[in-house]
C-alpha positions in Angstrom: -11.6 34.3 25.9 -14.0 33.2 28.7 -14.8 29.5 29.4 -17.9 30.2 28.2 -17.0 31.5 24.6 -16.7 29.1 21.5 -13.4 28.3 20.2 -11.0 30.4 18.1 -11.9 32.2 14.9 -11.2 29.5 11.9 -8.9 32.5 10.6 -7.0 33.0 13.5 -6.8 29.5 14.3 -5.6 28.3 10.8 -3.1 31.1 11.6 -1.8 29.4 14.6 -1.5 25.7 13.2 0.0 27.1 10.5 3.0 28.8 12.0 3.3 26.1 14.6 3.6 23.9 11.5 6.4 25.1 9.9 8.3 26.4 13.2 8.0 22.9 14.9 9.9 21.5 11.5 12.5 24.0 11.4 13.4 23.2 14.9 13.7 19.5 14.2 16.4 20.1 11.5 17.6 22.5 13.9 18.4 20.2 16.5 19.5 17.4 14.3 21.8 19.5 12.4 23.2 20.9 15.4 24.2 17.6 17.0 25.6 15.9 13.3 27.6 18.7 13.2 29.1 18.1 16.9 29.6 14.4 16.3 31.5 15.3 13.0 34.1 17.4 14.7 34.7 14.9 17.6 34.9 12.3 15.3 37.4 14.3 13.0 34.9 13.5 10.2 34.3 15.8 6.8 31.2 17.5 6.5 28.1 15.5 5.3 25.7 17.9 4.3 23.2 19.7 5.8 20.4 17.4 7.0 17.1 18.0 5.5 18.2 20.2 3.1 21.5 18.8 1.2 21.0 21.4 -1.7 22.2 24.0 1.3 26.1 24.3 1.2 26.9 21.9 -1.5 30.8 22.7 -1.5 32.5 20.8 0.4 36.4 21.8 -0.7 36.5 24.0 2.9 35.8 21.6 5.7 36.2 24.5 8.5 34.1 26.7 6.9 31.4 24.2 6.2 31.2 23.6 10.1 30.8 27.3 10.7 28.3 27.7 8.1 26.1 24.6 8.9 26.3 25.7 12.7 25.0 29.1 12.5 22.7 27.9 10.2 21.4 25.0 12.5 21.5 27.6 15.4 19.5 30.4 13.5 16.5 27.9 13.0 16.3 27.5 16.7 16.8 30.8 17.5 13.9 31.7 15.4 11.8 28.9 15.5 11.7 28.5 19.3 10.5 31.3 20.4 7.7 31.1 17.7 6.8 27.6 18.3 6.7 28.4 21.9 4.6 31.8 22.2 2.4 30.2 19.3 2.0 26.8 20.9 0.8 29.0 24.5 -1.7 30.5 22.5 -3.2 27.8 20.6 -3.0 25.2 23.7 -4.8 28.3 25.8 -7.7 27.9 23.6 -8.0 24.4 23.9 -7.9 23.8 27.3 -10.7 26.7 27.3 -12.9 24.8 24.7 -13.5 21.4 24.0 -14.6 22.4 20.4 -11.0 23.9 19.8 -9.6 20.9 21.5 -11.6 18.9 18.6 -10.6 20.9 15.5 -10.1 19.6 12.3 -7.5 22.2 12.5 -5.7 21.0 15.3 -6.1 17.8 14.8 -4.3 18.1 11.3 -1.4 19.6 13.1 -0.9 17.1 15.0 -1.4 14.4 12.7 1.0 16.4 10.1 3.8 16.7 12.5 3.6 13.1 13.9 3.1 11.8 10.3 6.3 13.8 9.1 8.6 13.1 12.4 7.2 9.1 12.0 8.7 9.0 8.5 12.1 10.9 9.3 12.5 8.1 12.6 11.7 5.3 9.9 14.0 6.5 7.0 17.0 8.2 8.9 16.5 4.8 11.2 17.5 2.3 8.3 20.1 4.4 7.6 21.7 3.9 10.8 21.0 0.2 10.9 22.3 -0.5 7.5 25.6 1.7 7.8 26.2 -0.2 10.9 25.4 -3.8 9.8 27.4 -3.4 6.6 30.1 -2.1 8.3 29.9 -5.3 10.4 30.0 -7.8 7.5 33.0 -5.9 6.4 35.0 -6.2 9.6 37.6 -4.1 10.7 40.4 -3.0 7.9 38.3 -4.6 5.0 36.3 -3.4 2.1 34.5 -6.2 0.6 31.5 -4.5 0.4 30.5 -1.0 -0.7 30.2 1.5 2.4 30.3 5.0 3.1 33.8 6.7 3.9 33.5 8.1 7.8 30.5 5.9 7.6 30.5 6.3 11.8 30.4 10.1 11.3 27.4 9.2 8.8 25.6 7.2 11.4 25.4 9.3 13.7 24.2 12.1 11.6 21.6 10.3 11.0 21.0 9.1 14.0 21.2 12.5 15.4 17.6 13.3 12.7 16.5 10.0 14.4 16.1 11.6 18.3 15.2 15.1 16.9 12.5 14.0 15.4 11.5 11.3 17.6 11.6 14.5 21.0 8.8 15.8 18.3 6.8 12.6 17.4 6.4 11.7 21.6 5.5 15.0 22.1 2.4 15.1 19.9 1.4 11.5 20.1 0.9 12.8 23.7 -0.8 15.7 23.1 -3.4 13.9 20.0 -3.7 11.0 23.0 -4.9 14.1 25.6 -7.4 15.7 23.0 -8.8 12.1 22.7 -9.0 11.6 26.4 -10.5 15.1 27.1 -13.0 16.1 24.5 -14.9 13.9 21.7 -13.2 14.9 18.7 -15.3 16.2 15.6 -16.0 13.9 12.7 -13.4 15.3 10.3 -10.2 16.0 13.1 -11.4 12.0 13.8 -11.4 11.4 10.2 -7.7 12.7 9.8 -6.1 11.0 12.5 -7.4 7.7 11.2 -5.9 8.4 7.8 -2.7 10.1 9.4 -2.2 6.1 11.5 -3.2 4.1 8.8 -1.2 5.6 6.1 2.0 5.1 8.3 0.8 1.4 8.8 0.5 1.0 5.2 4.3 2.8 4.3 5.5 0.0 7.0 3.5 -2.9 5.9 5.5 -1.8 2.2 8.7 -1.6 3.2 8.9 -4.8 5.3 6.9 -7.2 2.6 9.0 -5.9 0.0 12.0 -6.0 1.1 11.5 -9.8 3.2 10.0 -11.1 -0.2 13.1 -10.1 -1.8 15.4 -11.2 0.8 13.9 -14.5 1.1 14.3 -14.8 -3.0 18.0 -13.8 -3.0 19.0 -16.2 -0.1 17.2 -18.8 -2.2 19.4 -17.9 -5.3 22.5 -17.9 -3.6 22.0 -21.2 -1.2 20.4 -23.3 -3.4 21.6 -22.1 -6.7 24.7 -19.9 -6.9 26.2 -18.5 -9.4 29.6 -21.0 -10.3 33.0 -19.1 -10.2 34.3 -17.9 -13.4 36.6 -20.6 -14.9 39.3 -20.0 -17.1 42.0 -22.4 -19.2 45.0 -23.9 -18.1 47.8 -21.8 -18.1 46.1 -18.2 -18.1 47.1 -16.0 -15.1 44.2 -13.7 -14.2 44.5 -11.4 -11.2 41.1 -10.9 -9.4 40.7 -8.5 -6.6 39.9 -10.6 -3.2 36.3 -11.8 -3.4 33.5 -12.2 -0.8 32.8 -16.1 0.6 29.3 -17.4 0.2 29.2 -16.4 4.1 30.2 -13.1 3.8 27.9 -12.7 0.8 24.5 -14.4 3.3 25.4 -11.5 5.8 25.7 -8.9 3.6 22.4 -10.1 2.2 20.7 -10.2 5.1 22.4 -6.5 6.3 21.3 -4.9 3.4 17.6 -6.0 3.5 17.0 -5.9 7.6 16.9 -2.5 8.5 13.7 -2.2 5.8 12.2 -5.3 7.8 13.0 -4.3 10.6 11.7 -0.7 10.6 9.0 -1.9 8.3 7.3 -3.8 11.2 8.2 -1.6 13.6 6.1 1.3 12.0 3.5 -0.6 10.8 2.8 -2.4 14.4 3.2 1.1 16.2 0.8 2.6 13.8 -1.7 0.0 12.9 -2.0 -0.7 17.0 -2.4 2.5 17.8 -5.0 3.1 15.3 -7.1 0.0 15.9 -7.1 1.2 19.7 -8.7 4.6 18.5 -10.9 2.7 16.4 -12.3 0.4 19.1 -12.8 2.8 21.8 -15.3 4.9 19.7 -18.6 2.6 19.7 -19.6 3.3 16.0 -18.7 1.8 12.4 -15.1 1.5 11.2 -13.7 5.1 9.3 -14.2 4.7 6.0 -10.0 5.3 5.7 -9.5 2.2 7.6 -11.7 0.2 5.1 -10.7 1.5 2.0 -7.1 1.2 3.0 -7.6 -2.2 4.4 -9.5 -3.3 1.4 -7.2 -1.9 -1.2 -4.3 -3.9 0.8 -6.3 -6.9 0.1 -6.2 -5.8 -3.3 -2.6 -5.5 -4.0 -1.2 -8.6 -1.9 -4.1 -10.5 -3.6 -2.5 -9.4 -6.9 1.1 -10.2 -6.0 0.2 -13.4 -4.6 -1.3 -14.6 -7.6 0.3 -13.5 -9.9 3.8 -14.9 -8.2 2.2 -18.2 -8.0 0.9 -17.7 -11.7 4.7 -17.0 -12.4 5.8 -20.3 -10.8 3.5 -22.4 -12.1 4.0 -20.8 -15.9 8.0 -22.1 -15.1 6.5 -26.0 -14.3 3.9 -25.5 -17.0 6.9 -24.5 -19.3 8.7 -27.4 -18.8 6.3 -29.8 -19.7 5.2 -27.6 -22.8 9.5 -28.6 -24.1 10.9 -25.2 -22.7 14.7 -26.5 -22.0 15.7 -23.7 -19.4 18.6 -25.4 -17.7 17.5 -26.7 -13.9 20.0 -24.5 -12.2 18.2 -21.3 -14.0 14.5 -23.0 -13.7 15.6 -22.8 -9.7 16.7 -19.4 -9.6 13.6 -17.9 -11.9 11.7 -19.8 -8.9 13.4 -18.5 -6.3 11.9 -15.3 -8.1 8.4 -16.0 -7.6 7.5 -18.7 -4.9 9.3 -16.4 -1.4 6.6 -13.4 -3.1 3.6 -15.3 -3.1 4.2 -16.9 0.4 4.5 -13.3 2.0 1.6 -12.0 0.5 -0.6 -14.8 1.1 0.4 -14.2 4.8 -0.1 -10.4 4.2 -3.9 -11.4 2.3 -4.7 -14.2 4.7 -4.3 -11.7 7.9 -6.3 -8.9 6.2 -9.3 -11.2 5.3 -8.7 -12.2 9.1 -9.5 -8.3 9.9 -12.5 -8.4 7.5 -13.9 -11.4 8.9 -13.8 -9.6 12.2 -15.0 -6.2 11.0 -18.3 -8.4 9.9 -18.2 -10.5 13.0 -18.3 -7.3 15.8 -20.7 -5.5 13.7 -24.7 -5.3 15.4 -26.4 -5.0 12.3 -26.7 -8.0 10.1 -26.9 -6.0 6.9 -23.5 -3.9 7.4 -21.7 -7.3 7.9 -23.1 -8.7 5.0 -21.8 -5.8 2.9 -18.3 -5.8 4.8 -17.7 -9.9 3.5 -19.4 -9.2 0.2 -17.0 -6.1 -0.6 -14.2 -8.5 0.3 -15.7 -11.8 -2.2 -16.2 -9.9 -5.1 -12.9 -7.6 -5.1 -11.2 -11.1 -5.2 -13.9 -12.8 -7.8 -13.4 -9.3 -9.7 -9.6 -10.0 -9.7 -9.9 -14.2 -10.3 -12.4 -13.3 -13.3 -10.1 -10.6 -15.0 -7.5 -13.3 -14.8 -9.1 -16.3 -15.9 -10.6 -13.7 -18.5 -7.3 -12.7 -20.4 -5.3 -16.1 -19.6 -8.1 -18.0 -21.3 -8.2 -15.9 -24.3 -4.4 -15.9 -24.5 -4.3 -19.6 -24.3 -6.8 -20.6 -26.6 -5.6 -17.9 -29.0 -1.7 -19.7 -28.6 -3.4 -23.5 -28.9 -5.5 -22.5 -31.9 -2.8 -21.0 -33.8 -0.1 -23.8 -33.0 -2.8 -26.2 -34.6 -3.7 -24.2 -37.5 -0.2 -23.8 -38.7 -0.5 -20.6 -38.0 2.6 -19.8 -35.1 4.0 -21.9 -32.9 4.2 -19.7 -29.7 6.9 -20.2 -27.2 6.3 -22.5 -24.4 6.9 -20.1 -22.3 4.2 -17.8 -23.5 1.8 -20.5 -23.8 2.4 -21.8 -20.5 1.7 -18.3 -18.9 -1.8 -17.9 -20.1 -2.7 -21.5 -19.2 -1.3 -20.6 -15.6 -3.5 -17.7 -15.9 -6.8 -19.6 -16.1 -5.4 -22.1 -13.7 -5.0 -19.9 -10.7 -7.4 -16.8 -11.8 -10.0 -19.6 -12.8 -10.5 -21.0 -8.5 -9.9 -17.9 -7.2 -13.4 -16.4 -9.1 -15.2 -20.0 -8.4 -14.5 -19.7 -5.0 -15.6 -16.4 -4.3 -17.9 -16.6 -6.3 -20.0 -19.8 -5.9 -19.4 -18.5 -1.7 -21.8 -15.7 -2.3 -24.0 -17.6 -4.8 -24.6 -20.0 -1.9 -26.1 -16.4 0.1 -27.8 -15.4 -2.8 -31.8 -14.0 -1.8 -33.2 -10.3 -2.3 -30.8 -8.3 -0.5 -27.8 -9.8 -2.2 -29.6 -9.0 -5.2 -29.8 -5.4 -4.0 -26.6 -5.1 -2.6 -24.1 -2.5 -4.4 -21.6 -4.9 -3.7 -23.1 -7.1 -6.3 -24.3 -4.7 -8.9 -20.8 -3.1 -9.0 -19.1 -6.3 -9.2 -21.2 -7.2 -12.0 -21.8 -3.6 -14.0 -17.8 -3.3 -14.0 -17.4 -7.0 -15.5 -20.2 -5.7 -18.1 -18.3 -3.0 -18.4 -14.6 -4.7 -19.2 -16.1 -7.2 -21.2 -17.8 -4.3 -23.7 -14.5 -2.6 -24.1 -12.8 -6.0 -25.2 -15.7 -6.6 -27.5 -15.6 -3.1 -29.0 -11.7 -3.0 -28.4 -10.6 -6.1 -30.2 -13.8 -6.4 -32.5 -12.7 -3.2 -34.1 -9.1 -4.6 -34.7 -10.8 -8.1 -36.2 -13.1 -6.0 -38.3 -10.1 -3.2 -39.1 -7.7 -6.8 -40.7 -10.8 -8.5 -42.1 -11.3 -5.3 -44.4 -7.1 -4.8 -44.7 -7.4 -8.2 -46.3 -10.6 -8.4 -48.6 -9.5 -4.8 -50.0 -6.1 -6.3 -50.8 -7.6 -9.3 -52.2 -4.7 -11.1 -50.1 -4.3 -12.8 -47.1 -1.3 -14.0 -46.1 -0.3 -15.8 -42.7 0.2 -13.4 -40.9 -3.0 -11.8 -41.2 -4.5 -15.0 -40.9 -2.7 -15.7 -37.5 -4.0 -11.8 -36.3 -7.5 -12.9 -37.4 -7.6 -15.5 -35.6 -6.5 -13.8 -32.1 -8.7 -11.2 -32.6 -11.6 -13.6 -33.1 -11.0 -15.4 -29.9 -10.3 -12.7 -28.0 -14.2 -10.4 -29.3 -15.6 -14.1 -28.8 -14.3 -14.5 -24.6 -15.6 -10.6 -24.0 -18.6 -11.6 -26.0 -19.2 -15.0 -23.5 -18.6 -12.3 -20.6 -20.5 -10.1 -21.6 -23.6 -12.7 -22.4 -23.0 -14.4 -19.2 -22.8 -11.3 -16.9 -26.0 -9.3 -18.2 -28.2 -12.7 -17.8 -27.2 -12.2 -14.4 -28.0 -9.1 -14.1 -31.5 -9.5 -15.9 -32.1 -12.5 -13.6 -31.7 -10.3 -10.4 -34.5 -7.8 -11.9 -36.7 -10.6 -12.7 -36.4 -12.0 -9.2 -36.9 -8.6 -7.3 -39.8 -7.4 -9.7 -41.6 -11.2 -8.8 -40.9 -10.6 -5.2 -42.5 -7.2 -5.5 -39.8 -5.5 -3.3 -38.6 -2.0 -3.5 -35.2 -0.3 -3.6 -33.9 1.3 -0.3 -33.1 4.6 -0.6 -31.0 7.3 2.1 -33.1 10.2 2.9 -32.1 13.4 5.0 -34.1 14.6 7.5 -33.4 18.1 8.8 -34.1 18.4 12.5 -34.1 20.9 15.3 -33.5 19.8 18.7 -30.8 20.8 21.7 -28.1 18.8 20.1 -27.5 14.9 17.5 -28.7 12.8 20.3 -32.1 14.7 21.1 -33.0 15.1 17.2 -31.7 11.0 16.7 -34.3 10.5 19.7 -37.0 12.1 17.6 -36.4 10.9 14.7 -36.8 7.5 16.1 -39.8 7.5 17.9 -41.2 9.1 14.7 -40.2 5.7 12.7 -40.5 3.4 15.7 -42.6 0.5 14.8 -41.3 0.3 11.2 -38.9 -2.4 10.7 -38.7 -1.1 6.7 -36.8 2.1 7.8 -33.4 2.1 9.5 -32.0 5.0 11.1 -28.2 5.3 10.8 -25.8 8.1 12.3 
């Protein structure tokens, strides 16, 4: 193939990738394999299984032979793989140095993105492995067992820290070689399209791991500083023989050892992958990837969700109390411990993300895209406050009324969990809301943003109507054809009523707005914007974008985009 020939056949170069794929993975557990099986004979440890693939010689009762067996196994991979790899990785990286279109494949560039994807995950998991066999086996100390740990756990570790640098030799390797395709030859929409998804997935796994595992570590050190379980007390003259138990100390570090290898390597993936990916992202001139957005947005999403409902939680607890709930203090502590440590890491998580959106809106040159960046972000949360406010109000009323009816008494608990409901859901949609009210003209009107945000609220409050109008309608008729209608019935009734009437006020409410934004756009005699595609033939994208807009130049009513 000549430097001036195309790139490789999609046929032969799907064959290629795909063979590199799987070779370049057998030689990771390969490697790895190889070197656990080293440490585990200087160390005088058993067997732990083969790594990668622990279904592969499950009996363990003959150490020696388990040795042998995992050895030639972890040297047969190699002796396969590399040579394939190898002679397969020439050909392929022959082409691409030949071609800058085979240089920007979609198909190359998901081999890459595979393979540092896969090899990113095996550093993270095999990683906290390492870290939390070794920081256990610290809290424990030398000669002790407090604490659960592996037997041979040092032969265990360094197993898995022998994955760790085989598949970290792999991840440098083609973080290198996706940096040099970047560097050498623009990239086609799609190979561009998978790295971005490749990055910011592994920035999303990380962001996971380390606000889990921190909310949860903050919530059990505030359970067992400020409200610990008392020791077990028994009457005078009763011998009991307890094993030796853990201090409060011991039982803070084993905490803490147990959660920080997730936090640790949590951040540590996200901040490598999110940085990498917003460098790729701001060295190309053009919009954000759609990936990045929809992941970015549907992180908003979730850590809006956890926040609030966490802090609904906490408040329900305070609510509860004043409601007559007599949960004892030390319990009322601990269920708060629960709640609070969650919504303060995902407010940080939320508040940093709306940062990004803010900035996504700020940097962009076109007015109307950065309108439709902050309006996405204002009505997912007003979406989420209304759905909220929505069912906490129905549940709350539905509780009052039938308290004051003599119908049920519902338990404080219950009660105060709707009311906390309407309390947070109810400012989060008023703020979000009245925000873009205050921007409200003829292209907020227009905007999809707002028409979804409003169908899908039309849309949820229909189904509650139909939903819970059925179930009225379905007891109304149970009753009149008894002829009987006992409390009960009276108290279901009455909950289905309230809840048809809130979806009804919904409902109502929602399609006068909709209505009003017709009215206003048909007044201002406006028309829709539509996306048309032009075909045009020209040299190449930049001549035919050239033609296209001196066609429309002079016509502020169409925008050319792409």
């Amino acid at each position: 193939m000549s430097a001036e020939q195309g790139p490789l056949p999609a046929v032969q170069r799907a064959y290629f990738y795909v063979v590199l794929l799987v070779a370049i993975h057998m030689i990771v557990l390969g490697v790895a394999n190889l070197l656990r099986v080293g440490a585990e004979i200087a160390l005088g440890a058993p067997s732990g299984g083969f790594t990668g693939l622990p279904f592969v010689f499950a009996d363990f009762n003959r150490p020696r032979e388990q040795y042998r067996e995992q050895a030639s196994l972890a040297i047969a991979l190699l002796l396969v793989a590399v040579p394939a790899w190898y002679l397969h990785y020439r050909g392929a990286d022959a082409a691409a140095r030949r071609s800058a279109l085979e240089r920007g494949s979609a198909l190359r560039s998901a081999y890459i993105q595979v393979v540092i994807f896969v090899t990113a995950l095996l550093v993270f998991g095999y990683g906290q492995r390492v870290l939390r066999l070794a920081l256990v086996a610290w809290v424990n100390g030398p000669g002790t067992q407090l604490f659960f740990n592996e037997p041979d756990w040092v032969a265990r570790a360094a197993g898995a820290f022998a994955m760790v640098v085989a598949a970290a030799g792999a991840l440098v390797f083609h973080v290198r070689m996706a940096s040099a395709d970047r560097a050498s030859a623009p990239l086609s929409p799609r190979a561009a399209e998978i790295g971005h998804l490749a990055r910011y997935a592994l920035a999303v796994i990380g962001l996971a791991f380390f606000t889990f595992s921190f909310g949860s570590l903050l919530s059990t050190l505030w359970q067992q500083v400020f409200f610990p379980f008392p020791e077990p007390s028994f009457p005078p003259g009763i011998a009991v023989d307890f094993p030796p138990r853990p201090t409060q100390d011991q039982m803070l570090r084993f905490t803490i050892a147990n959660a920080l290898p997730a936090i640790v390597c949590g951040v540590a993936l996200w901040a490598a992958a999110w940085l990498r990916a917003e460098r790729a992202v701001r060295a190309v001139p053009s919009a954000a990837p759609i990936t990045r957005r929809i992941l970015v947005y549907a992180v908003i999403a979730v850590s809006a969700l956890a926040m609030l409902f966490s802090l609904t939680s906490a408040i329900a607890l305070v609510l509860a109390r004043v409601l007559g709930d007599r949960t004892p203090n030390e319990n009322l502590g601990r269920e708060l411990g629960s709640s609070l440590p969650f919504a303060v890491v995902f407010a940080v998580v939320w508040w940093y993300h709306r940062r990004v959106v803010e900035g996504d809106a700020a940097r962009e040159s076109e007015a109307g895209r950065a309108a439709g960046i902050r309006r996405a972000y204002y009505y997912l949360i007003a979406a989420i406050g209304l759905a909220m406010a929505a069912i906490g109000a129905a549940g709350a009323i539905g509780a009052i009324g039938s308290g004051w009816l003599g119908l049920m008494n519902h338990d404080a608990r219950e009660t105060a969990t709707w009311i906390a409901l309407v309390v947070v859901g109810g400012p989060a949609w008023a703020f979000h809301w009245r925000a873009q009210q205050r921007r409200l003209d003829d292209d907020e009107r227009r905007s999809i943003q707002r028409r979804v945000y409003l169908y899908l609220a039309i849309l949820g409050s229909v189904a509650a109507v139909l939903v819970f109008g059925s179930a009225l309608l379905f007891n109304l008729l149970k009753g009149v054809l008894a002829f009987h209608f006992d409390p009960a019935l009276w108290h279901d009734l009455w909950h289905f009523s309230v809840d048809t009437a809130v979806g009804a006020v919904a409902l109502g409410w929602h399609f006068r707005l909709v209505r009003a934004d017709r009215a206003a756009l048909t007044a201002a005699g406006l028309e829709e914007t539509y996306h048309v595609t032009l075909l045009v033939r020209a040299v190449d994208r930049a001549a035919a974008q050239a033609r296209v807009a001196a066609a429309v130049r002079g016509q502020p009513d169409i925008t050319l985009r792409g």
